[in-house]
N, C-alpha and C positions, 0 to 999 in steps of 0.2 A: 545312258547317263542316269534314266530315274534309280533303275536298278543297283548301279555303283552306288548310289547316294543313298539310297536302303541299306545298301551290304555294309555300307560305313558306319553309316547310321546305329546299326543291331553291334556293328562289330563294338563302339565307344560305351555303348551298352554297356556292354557283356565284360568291357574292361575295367570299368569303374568301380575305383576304391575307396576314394576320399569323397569321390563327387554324385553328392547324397541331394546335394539341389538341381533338379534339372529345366530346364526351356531353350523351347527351338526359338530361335527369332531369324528374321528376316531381314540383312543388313545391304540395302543394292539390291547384287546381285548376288552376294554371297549370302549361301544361309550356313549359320554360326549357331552351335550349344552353348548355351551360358548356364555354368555351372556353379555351386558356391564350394568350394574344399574344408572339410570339416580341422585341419590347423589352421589355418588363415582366414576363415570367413570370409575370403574376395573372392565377389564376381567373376570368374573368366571365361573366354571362352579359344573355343578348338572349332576351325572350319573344318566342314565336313566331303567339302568337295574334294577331288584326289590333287589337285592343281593349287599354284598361287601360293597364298600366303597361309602356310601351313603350319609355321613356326611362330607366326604373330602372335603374341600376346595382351588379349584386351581386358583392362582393369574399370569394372565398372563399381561405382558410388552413388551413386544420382540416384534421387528419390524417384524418380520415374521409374527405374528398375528394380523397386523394393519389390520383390518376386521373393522373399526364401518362407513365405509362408506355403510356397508351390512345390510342396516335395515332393520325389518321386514318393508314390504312394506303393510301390512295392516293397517299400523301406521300412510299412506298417505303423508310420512317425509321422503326426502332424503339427508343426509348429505356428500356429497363426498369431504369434504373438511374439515373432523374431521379427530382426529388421537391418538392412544393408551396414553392411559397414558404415561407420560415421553419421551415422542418424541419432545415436545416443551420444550425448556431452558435443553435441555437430557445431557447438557456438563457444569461443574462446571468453574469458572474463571481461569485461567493460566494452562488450561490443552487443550490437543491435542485432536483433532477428529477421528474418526477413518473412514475413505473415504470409503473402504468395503461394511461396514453395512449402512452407509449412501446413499450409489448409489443404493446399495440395494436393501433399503428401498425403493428411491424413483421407482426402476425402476417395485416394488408388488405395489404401489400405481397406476402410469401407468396402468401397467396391466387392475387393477380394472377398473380404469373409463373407458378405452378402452373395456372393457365386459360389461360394464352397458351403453355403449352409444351403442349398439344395440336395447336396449331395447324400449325405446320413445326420443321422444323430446326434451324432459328435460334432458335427460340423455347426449343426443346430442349434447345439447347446452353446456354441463359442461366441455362436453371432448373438443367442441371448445374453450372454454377460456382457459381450460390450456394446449392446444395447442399453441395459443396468448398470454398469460401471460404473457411469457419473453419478446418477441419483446415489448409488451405495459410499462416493467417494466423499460427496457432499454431507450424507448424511453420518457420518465419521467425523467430520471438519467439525461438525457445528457442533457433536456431542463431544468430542474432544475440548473446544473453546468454548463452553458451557461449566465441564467442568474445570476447565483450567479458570475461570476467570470465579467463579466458586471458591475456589481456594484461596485466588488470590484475595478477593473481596475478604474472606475470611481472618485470612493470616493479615493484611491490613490492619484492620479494625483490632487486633488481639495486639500486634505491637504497636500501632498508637495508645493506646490505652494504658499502654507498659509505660508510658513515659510519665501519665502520673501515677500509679499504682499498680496492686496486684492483687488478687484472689485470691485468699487463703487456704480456701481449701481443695479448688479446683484452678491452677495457675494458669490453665491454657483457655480460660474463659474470659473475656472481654469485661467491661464494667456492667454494661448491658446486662447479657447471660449471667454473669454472678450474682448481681441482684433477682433474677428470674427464680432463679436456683435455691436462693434462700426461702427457709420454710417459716420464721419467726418474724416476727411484726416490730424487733428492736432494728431499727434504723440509725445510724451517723449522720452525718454533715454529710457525705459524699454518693446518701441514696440507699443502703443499707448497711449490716454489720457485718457484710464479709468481704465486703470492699475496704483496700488497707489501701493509703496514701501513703506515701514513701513515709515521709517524718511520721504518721502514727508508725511504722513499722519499727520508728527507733525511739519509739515511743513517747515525741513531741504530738501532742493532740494541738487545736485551735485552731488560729488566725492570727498567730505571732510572730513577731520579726522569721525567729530561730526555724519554725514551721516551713514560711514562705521563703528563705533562703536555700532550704533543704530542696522543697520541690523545684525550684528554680535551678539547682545547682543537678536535678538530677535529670532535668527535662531539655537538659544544654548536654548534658555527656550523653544519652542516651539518644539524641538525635546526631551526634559526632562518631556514635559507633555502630548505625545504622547507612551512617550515608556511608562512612571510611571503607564498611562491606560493601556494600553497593558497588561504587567504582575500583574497589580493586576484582570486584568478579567481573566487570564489564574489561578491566584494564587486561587479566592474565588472562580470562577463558572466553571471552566473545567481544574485539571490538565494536560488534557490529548491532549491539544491542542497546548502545546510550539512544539517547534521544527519542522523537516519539515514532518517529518510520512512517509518517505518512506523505511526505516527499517524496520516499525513496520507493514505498510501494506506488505509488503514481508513475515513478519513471519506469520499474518493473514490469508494470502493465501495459505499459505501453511501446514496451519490446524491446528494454536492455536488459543485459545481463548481470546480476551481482553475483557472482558463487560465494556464498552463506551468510548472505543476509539473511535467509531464511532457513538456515539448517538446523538441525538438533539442539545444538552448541546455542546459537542467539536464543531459539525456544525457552531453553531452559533457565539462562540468565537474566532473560527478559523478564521470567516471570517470575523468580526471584528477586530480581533489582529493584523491578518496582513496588515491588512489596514494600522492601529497603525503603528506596529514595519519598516511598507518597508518608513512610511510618516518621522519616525524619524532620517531616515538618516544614520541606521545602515547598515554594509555590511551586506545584507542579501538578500532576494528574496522569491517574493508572490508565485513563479512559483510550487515552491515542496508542498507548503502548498496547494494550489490549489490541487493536486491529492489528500489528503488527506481529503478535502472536496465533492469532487465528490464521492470520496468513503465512507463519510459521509452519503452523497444521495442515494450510491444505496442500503446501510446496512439498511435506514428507508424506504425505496419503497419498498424493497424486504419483510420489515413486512407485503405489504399490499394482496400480493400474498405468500398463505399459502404453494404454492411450492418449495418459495424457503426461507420464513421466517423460517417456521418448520425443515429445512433441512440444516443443515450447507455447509456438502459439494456441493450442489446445487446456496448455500447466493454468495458462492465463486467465482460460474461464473457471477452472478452480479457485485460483487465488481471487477473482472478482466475487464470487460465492464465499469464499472464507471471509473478504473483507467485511461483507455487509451481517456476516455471523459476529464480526468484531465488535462494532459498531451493537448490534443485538444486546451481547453479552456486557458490555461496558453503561449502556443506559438502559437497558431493559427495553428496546424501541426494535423491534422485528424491521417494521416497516419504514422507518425511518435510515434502518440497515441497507436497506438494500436501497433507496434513494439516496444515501450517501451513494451506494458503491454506483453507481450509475452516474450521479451528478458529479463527484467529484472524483473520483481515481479510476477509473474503469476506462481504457481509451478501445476495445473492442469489448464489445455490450451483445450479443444477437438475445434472440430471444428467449433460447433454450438456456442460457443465462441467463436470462430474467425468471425462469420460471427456478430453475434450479438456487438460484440465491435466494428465493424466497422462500422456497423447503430450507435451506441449511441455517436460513438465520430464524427460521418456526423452530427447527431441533436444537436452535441453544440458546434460544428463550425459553423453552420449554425444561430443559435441563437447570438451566439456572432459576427457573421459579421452582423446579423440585429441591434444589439446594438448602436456598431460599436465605440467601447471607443476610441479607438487612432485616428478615427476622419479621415481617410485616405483612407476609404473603399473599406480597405483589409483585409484579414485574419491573412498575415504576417507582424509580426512585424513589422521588418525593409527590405524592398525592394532595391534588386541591379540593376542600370542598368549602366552598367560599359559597354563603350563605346571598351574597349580595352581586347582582351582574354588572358587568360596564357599562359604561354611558356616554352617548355619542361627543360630549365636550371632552372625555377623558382621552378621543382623538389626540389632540392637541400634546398634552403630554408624553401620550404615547409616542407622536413622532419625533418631540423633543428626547429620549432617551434615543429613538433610532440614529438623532442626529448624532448624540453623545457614542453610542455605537461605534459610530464610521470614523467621528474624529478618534478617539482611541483605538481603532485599530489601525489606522492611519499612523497614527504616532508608535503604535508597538512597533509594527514593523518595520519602520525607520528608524527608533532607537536599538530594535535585536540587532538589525542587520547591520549599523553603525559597530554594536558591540563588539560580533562575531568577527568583522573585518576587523576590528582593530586586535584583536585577539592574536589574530591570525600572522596580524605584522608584529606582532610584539616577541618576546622572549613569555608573554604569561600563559601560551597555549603550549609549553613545551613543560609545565608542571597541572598533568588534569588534576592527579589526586590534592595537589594542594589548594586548586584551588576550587574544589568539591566541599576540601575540609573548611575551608576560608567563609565560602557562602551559606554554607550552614550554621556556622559557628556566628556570625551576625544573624543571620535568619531566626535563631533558637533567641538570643540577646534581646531581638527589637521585637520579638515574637510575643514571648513568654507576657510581659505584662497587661497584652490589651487580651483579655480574655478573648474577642472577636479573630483574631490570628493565631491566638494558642490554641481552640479549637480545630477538630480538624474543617477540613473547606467541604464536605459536602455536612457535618455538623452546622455548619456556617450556614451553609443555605439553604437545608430544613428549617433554621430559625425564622432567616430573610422572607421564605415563601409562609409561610403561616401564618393564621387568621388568629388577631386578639379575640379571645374568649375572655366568660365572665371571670374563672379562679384563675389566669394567667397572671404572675405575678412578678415577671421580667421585666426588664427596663425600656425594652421595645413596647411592650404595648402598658407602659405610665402613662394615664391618660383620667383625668377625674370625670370617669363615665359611670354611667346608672344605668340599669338594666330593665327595659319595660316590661312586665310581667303580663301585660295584657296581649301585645305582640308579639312578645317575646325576643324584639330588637334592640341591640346594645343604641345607643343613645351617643351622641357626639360629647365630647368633654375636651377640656382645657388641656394640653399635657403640664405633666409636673417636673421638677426637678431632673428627676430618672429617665426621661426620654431625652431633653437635652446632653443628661450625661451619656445616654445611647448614641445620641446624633454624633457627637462629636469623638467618641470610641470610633465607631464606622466612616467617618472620615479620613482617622487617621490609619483605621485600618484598611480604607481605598487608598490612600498613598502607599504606603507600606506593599501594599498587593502589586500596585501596578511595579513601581520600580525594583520590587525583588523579580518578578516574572521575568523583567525584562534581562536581568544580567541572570536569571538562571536557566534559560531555556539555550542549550547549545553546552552543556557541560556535559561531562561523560557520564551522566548516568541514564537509566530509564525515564522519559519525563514527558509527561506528556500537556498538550496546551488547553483541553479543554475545560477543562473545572477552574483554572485558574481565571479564563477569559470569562467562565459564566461565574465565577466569584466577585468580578468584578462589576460583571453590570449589574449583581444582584444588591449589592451595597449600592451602586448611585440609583438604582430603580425603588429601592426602600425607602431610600432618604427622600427623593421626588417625591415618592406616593405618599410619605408623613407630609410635606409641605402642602401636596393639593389637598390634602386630608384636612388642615388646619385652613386653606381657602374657603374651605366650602364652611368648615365651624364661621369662623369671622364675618364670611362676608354670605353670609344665607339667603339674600334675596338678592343676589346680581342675578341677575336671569335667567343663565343656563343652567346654575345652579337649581334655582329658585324651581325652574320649567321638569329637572328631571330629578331632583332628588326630595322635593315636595315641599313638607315641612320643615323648618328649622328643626334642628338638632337629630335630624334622622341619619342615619349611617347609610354613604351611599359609596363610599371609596374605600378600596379594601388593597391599605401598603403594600400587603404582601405579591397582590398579582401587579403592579409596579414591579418588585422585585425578578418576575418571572420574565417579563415584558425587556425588564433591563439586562439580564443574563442572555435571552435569546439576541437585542443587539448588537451587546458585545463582542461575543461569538460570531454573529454574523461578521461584524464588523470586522475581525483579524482571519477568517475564514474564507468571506466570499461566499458561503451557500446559502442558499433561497426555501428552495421548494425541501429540501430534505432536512433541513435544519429545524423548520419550521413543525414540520411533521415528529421530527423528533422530541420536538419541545413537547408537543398536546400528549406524545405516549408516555412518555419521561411523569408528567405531570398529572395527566388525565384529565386537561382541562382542555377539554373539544371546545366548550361553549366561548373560549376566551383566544379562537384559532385567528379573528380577524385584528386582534390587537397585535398577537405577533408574526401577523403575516405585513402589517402597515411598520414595524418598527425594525424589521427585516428589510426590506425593501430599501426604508432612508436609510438604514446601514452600510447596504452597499451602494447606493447612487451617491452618499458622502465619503465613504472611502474609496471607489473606484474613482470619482473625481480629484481624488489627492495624489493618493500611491493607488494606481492599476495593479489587480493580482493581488491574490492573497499571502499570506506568508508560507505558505507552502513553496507557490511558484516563485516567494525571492529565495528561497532554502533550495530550492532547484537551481535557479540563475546562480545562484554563490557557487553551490558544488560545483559547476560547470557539469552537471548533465545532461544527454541531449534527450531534451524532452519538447517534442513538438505540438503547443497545446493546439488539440483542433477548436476552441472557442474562439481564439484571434482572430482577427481580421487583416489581411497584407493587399494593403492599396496603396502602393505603387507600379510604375510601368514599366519596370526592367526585366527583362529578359532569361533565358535560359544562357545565351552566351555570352552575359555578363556575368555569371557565376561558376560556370562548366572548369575543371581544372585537365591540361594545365591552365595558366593564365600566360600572357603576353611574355617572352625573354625568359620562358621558364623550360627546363628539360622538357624534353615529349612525353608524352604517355607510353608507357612500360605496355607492349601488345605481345601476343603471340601468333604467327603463322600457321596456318594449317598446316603444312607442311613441308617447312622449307628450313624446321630446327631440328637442333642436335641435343640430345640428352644433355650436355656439357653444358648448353646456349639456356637453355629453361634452368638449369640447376643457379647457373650465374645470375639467371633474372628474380628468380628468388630470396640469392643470398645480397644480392644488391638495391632492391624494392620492399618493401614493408606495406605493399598494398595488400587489402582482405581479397582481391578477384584481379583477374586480368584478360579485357578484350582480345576475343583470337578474330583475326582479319584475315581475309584471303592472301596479301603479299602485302609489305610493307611499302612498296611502290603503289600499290592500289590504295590502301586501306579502307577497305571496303567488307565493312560488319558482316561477320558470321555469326559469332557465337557469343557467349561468357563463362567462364572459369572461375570457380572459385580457389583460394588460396591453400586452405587448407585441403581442399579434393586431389589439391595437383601434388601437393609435398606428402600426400598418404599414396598416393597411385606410384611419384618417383619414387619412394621409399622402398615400396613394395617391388616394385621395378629390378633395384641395387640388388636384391638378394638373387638373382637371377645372375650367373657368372656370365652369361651370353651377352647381356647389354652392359655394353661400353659407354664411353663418352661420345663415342660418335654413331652409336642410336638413334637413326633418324625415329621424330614424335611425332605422331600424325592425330591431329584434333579434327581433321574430317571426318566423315565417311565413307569418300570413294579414297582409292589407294593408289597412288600412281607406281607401274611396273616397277620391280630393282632386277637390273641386266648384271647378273653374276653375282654369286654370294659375297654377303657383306654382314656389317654387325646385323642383329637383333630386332627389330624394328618395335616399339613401342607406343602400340593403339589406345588414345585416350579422349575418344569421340564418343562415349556415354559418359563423360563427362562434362560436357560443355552443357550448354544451356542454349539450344539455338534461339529459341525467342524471348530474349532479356528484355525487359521494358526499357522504350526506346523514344526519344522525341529530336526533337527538329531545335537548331539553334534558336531558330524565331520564335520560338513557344513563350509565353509569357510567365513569370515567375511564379504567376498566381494559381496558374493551371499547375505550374510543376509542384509547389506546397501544397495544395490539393491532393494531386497524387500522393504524395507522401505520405499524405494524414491519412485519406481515405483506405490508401491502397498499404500503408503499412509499409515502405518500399525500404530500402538500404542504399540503393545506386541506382542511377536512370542513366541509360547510355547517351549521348549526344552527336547526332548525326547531321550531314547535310549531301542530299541526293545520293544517299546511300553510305556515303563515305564518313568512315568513325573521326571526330572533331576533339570530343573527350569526354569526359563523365562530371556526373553531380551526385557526391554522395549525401547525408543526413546531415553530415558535420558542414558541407559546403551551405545547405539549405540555413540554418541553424545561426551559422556566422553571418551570412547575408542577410537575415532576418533583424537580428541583433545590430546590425550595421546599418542596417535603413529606420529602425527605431530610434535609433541616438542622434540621426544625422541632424 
């Protein structure tokens, strides 16, 4: 017998012409060649014993059997970086991954090159790249989004600027850079002479009616044909590019699928739109769009390393490293990048992710400080150097903004989300362009007059955060102050006029702020929510920090005063880091982040020393908003779309069950099963075109029902498919999802083996199991479906969406 099974063995050899993949395996009793054919790439195999089922044909898929990196090496061809049938594009659109079989998979790919890099050189060299892969993958991401957000920062700043003027001699130069550029000491009204405001260019000079109708009238059309681009590039070439993406990369990561939310096409409009939409003067911000694009970058890099293209849950730690490059590149904050990506969108995190997000968001800060768009050559935005520190009674206020924080984020996200629904029920979401052109066209109108809105918003809050100096001669810091020349300490003063007329510009430009934000965030273009929300608390943080500023002048020997600021009339409160204090609660407050928000604030700023103010005005941020509306606006922009996104932060304490949720439910059809072998090609093909389930449990007998296996949907409709093309199997092809094979007495059809394709150990619980154990698994384990058993025998299943709706349903109860 051994001898017949050698002679067979050399003879499959020696005949092989397609079958360039070879391995023995061991199936029973039968040993089986599984081979891959270079037209079809599927697994099959040929028994090799002389008897039995010789004409059987077995179609394997299963990641277990990803073997074609194992070629026959007499073939002088090594491919370690192929992979089974249906391992690439393995997941359909708006469905979930399953992390398990994913980690799996990659951790028997591993394995492989790790065994075949003992062998030579070649083999050596392969395990070293994908060793290196990630690091190289990462470090592409970050310099890619480094300079993308370069550019963008760049082209920003050049058409803002367009809306009031132009350069005359160099056009693609900012206000900024043109005066830079000028070599002559004659200066205009507008900072030098080669800076042209619209009206001098038609050669109205002044501060006259005719002047200020002109820039007005050109600062309304020019935001009208900035936004009108915008949304028709997101309407014709990427719907998927409005908005700011950071909902959707949250559900992303956490193991659904968008097909091209993140492809070339979004890339590239993304990063043009927002250019558009932040130049047209809407409340809005590049900053959230920017993570969106970094993660753009690492979704198309990651194609180009088959480790982590082929691999979904794998793409994931790229895309977690891309995000926190986002996040980099948009505030200048490495480290506050990658505690975003962790605290707030990352739903698998290890560590080799932590270490690798932190190289890729070092590579495009570093990039973008060689850039260097804001021209100040730093990484942080906006820089504090506030001569004067905080003081323990400045607590108080401090928490009062935190409070101000929580209540207005509170209220955004129950006026957005009010808006969006009602949108949604209306006929007005079925015209995005007009009403893109609509909110801009008031936006530009109510804008233009209060100088504090017509500028742009990080213009805005360079202002907001900055310390009155002695020649400062702005209406923020009007103050009839003296300068002590022995200490060299500005001196407390009276405000005059100019500050009042300040105060009440910045009020109405916080009105104005909050209720544009809210009806503009959900429109189709690029838009993102962070500068807006820090625009906002940095106007009520300014106005606070002048009012305690004016306590401590009036009232100089109430105590605490008296205790830390000394003397009358000495300067011990400084508006502007108010300002900062009230931007970080804002933010907190419509966000929900803590520790990364925080952190990002002191790189953003560079004010370490002032880390315990915005760590206390963060904190009542969210213990007043999560006491109002729970969840940030991210996760009500999740709950709207109906995504299924399972946050592992929640808590689920209630006491119900596994078979209060398992489907079916009571008086409802059975559950769609498969027999090991007791079906007909005909039987399976009917259970397919009649079911719309992703998997389907195979049971010993339908009388039993008693769990063997799982099946996936798509493994079974590529094995039948491949099946059809075979003239031998009929409709009455017996299918056998066993192993062992029971005899056939006399020729009959074709028999069709599809027992590497099951899954024999599907994660599996007991109906008694408690709900809280099975959301658990979910989170932790990444899961798709959990079987439901009781003493063996299959009951029914709980998918994500069953988990999900159950969740949702004992929340509202």
């Amino acid at each position: 017998m051994l001898v017949l099974l050698a002679v067979n063995y050399v003879k499959s050899l020696l005949s092989m012409t397609e079958k360039d993949n070879l391995l023995v395996r061991f199936d029973g009793e039968t040993e089986t060649i599984s081979y891959k054919t270079s037209k079809n790439g599927v697994f099959q195999e040929d028994p090799v014993r002389p008897f039995g089922d010789e004409d059987m044909l077995d179609i394997t898929t299963d990641a277990r059997m990803d073997v074609s990196d194992l070629r026959d090496r007499s073939q002088g061809v090594s491919n370690l970086m192929s992979t089974a049938t249906g391992e690439q594009n393995q997941y359909d659109d708006f469905h979930t991954i399953d992390w398990l079989k994913d980690l799996g998979r990659d951790r028997f790919r591993h394995r492989v090159i790790e065994h075949r890099a003992k062998e030579n050189i070649w083999h050596r060299l392969r395990y070293l790249h994908d060793a290196w892969s990630g690091w190289v993958c990462v470090f592409l991401v970050g310099l890619t989004s480094g300079c993308v957000a370069g550019v963008v920062d760049i082209s920003a700043s050049w058409l803002t600027n367009l809306k009031e003027g132009i350069c005359a001699e160099q056009f693609w130069f900012n206000q900024e850079h043109c005066c830079w550029s000028a070599n002559d000491n004659d200066t205009s009204v507008n900072g030098c002479s080669q800076w042209f405001t619209w009206p001098e260019l038609f050669g109205i000079y002044g501060d006259g009616a005719g002047a200020y109708l002109l820039r007005y009238m050109f600062y309304v059309i020019w935001a009208l044909i900035f936004s009108s681009l915008a949304v028709l590039l997101v309407r014709v070439f990427a719907p998927y590019a409005c908005g700011g993406g950071i909902a959707e990369i949250k559900t992303i990561l956490s193991g659904f699928i968008i097909r091209g939310y993140l492809g070339k096409w979004t890339l590239l409009i993304k990063a043009v739109g927002v250019v558009l939409s932040t130049s047209a003067g809407l409340c809005l911000g590049k900053e959230g769009p920017l993570v969106h694009v970094a993660c753009c970058c690492g979704n198309i890099f990651a194609h180009f390393f088959p480790k982590y293209g082929r691999n979904e849950a794998k793409k994931r730690e790229i895309l977690s490293a891309a995000a926190a490059a986002g996040v980099s590149v948009a505030f200048g904050a490495p480290i506050g990048g990658v505690l975003f990506s962790l605290e707030e969108v990352s739903y698998y995190f290890p560590m080799k992710t932590l270490w690798r997000s932190f190289f890729c968001a070092m590579v495009a800060a570093f990039v973008l400080r060689s850039i260097n768009p804001f021209g100040n050559n730093r990484v942080a935005i906006f820089y504090l150097d506030y001569d004067v520190p905080w003081f323990f009674f400045e607590l108080v206020p401090f928490m009062i903004l935190g409070i101000f924080g929580g209540l207005f984020g509170a209220f955004f996200i129950r006026a957005n989300s009010w808006w969006v629904r009602f949108k949604k029920a209306s006929s007005f979401s079925k015209y995005p362009v007009s009403e893109v052109l609509l909110i801009t066209l008031l936006t530009a109108l109510v804008s233009f007059p209060n100088p504090y809105t017509r500028m742009s918003t990080l213009t805005l809050m360079e202002r907001l955060f900055a310390q009155c100096g002695p020649a400062d001669e702005s209406d923020l810091c009007s103050y009839n102050r003296t300068f002590n020349q022995n200490d060299g300490k500005m001196q407390l003063g009276a405000p005059t006029a100019g500050l009042s007329h300040a105060m009440g510009l910045l009020f109405l430009a916080l009105l104005f702020k909050i209720a544009f934000t809210i009806f503009t965030m959900g429109v189709k273009v690029p838009a993102g929510l962070y500068i807006p929300s820090l625009a906002i608390g940095a106007i009520a943080g300014r106005m606070l920090g002048v009012g305690v500023e004016q306590l401590v002048y009036h009232f100089p020997n109430f105590a605490p005063f008296k205790t830390e600021c000394g003397s009358a009339g000495s300067k011990c409160v400084t508006p502007g880091l108010y300002a900062v204090v009230g931007a970080c609660a804002a933010l907190a407050g419509v966000t929900r982040m803590t520790v990364s928000l925080v952190v990002m604030m002191f790189e953003v700023t560079g004010g370490l020393p002032y880390i315990v103010p915005l760590m206390v005005a963060t904190m009542m941020a969210k213990w007043v908003g999560d006491a109002i509306v729970p969840g940030s606006i991210y996760d009500r922009q999740i709950v709207m779309n109906n995504y299924p996104f399972l946050d592992n932060k929640d808590e689920f304490n209630y006491t119900t069950i596994a078979a209060d949720v398992m489907q079916p439910r009571p008086n409802e059809p059975p559950l769609g099963v498969l027999t090991q072998d007791s079906m007909r090609l005909a039987e399976v093909e009917t259970l397919l075109s009649e079911t719309d389930f992703n998997g389907y449990p195979v049971v010993v007998s339908q009388e039993s029902q008693h769990l063997m296996g799982y099946i996936l949907r798509r493994d079974l409709k590529t094995a039948l498919a491949q099946a059809r093309k075979n003239a031998d199997h009929t409709d009455e092809s017996p299918v056998y999802f066993g192993r062992r094979i029971p005899l056939q007495e006399g020729a009959g059809p074709l028999p069709l083996k599809l027992s590497m394709l099951v899954d024999l150990a599907p994660i599996t619980i007991t109906d008694q199991t408690p709900m809280e154990t099975v959301i658990d698994m979910f989170r932790k384990l990444g899961l798709r479906t959990v079987l439901v058993t009781h003493n063996g025998r299959l009951l029914g299943i709980i998918t994500k969406k069953d988990v999900l709706k159950h969740v949702n349903h004992m929340s509202h109860r």
